[in-house]
N, C-alpha and C positions, 0 to 999 in steps of 0.2 A: 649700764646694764638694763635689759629690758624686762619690763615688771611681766606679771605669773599671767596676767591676760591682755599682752600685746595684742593688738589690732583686734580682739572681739569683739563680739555687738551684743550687750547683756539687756535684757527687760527686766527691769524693778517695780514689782506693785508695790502700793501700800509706800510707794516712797518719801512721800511728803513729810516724813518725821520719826524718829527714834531708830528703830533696825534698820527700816528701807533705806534712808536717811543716811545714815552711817557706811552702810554697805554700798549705797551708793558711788560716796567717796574714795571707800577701799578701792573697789573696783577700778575707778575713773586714776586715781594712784597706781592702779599695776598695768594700766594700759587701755582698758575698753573704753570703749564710748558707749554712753549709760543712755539708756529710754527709759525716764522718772514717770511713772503714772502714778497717778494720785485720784482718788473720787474728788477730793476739792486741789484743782487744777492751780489756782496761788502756794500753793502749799509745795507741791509738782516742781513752779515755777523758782521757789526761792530753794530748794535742793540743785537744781541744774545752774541759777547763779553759784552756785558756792563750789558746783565743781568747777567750771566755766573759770571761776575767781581761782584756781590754783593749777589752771593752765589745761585742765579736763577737756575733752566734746563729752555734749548731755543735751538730748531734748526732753520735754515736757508734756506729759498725755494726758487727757481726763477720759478715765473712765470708772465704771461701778464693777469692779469684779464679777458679781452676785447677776449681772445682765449679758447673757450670751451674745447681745447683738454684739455692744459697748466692749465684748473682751475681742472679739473676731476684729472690731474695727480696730482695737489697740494693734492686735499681731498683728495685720495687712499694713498700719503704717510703720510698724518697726520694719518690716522687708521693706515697702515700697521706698523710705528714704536711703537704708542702709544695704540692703540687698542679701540680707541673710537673719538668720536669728541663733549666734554661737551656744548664748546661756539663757536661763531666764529665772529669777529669782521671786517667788510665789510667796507673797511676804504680807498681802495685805491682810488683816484683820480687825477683831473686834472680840469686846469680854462684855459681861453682865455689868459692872460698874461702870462700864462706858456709857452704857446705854440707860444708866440712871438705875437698875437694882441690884439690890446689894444685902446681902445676910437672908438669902431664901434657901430656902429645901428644893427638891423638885418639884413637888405638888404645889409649892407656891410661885415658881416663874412661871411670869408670864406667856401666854402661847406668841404675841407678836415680839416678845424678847427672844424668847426660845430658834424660830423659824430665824430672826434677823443672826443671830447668833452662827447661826449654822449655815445659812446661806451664804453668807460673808466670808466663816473661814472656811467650810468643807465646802458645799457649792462653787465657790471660787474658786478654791485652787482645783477643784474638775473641772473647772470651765476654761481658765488659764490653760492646763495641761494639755486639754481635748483639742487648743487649737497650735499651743508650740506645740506639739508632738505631729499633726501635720505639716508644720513645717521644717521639723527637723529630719520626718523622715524622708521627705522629699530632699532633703541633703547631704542623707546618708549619715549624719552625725549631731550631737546636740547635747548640752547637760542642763536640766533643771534640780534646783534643789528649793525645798516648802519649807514652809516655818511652821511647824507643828508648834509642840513645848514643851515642856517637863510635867506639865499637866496633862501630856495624849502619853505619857509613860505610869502615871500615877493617877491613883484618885485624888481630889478636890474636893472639900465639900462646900459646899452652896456658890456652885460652879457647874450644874450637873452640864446643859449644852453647852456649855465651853469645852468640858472635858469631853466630852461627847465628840466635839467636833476636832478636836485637835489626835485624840484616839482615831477618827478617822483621815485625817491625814497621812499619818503614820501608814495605817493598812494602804491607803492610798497609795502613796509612795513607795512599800515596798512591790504590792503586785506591779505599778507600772515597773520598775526596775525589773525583775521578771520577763512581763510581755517584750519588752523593747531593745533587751542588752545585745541581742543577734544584731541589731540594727543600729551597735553601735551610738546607743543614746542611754545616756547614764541619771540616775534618777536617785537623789536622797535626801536626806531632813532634817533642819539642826531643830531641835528642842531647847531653847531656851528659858530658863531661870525669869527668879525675879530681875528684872531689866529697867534701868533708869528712861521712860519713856512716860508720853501722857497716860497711857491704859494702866499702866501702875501704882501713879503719882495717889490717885485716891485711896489705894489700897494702904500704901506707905504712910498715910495721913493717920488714917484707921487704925492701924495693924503693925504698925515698923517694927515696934521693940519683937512682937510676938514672931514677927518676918525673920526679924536676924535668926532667931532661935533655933529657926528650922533650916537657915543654910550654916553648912561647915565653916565656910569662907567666910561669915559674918559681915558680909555686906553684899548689896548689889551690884550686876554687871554692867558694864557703862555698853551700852547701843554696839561701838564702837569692837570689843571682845565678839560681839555673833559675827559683825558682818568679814570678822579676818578669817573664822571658821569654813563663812558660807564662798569667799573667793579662794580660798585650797582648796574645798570641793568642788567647782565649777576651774580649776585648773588643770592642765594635764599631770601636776604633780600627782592628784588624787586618781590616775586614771584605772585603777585597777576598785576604786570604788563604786559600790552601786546597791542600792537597798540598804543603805545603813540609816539608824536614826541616832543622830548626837549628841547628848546632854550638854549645854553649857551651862550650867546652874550653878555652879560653886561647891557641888555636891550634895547639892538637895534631894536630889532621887535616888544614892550610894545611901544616905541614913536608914 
């Protein structure tokens, strides 16, 4: 039986670990061949072994989302080796504890936390989008879908540009759905939950017991649960979707 994305050509940011990472696999499992970027390029590389390792095709990109040249170069070689771009999966990001702050207000983030914050995940996925969406529309078809969160549905506090930036994804994602759907190019957003992944792990260290509190499901989502979401939306199963943003949270945004 042929899996849900036979012979597609999907681009994965952010895939060097936890969502991108996982979805990758999905994917490479229902039939595509996966273009892994990563800003740190080993990281890239040891995702595309592991599909590679369970019979997948997968190459390996470096680039920085957040750098218009670096994303333009990422699309021109997904076309130029594969000859098209079906899906593309806008996955890269970054949180405040990643970047070393942790327990502030807004008036106490930093402005270069703040800007890198935002750059990474709303800058990016516009910058992503701005260049698949020429090349989908030059093929008359295409689905991306973003990695918002359950935090671009809800407030956070001492999160303010995370939340900031994942809120804008969302708007992001639904106007492009909008602009595009005449053209046959489908556009939408899973919002994931707290997720077994590094940008977490510190939180969970921090915060676990008070984390479970707040999801229904009483535990975290493994990586693995977003990326089966984000390959139904990026299949023709979902084809009557477009503009939706999807919780996978356990039911943390329902309380």
């Amino acid at each position: 039986m042929s899996g849900t994305l036979e012979g597609k050509i999907v681009f994965v940011t952010g895939g060097g670990g936890g969502i991108g990472r996982a979805t990758s696999l999905v994917m490479a499992r229902e039939g595509a061949a996966v273009a892994v970027s990563d800003s740190d390029l080993p990281l890239a590389e040891e995702t595309v072994a592991q599909v590679r390792a369970a019979g997948g095709t997968a190459v390996a990109l470096a680039g920085d989302v957040a750098d218009e040249a670096q994303v333009k170069a990422m699309i021109d070689s997904v076309v130029a080796q594969f000859g098209r771009l079906d899906c593309a999966f806008n996955n890269a990001g970054t949180n405040h504890a990643y970047l070393g702050v942790v327990g502030k207000r807004t008036h106490e983030i930093p402005l270069d936390v703040a800007n890198k914050v935002i750059a990474v995940n709303l800058m990016g996925v516009f910058l992503c989008m701005r260049y698949e969406l020429v090349q989908m529309l030059a093929q008359g078809r295409g689905v991306i879908c973003n990695t918002a969160s359950a935090a671009g549905l809800v407030g956070l506090q001492m999160s303010s540009s995370y939340v900031a930036s994942k809120h804008g994804v969302v708007g992001l994602t639904k106007t492009a759905a909008l602009e595009y759907a005449a053209d046959g190019i489908r556009v939408n957003c899973v919002c994931p939950g707290f997720t077994d992944t590094r940008m977490i792990r510190d939180v969970m260290s921090r915060r676990g017991n008070e984390v479970m509190h707040m999801v229904p499901n009483r535990r975290i989502a493994h990586p693995n649960e977003i990326g089966e979401l984000v390959v139904w939306l990026c299949s023709e199963r979902a084809s009557y979707v477009t503009g939706a943003a999807y919780p996978v949270d356990g039911g943390y945004t329902a309380a």
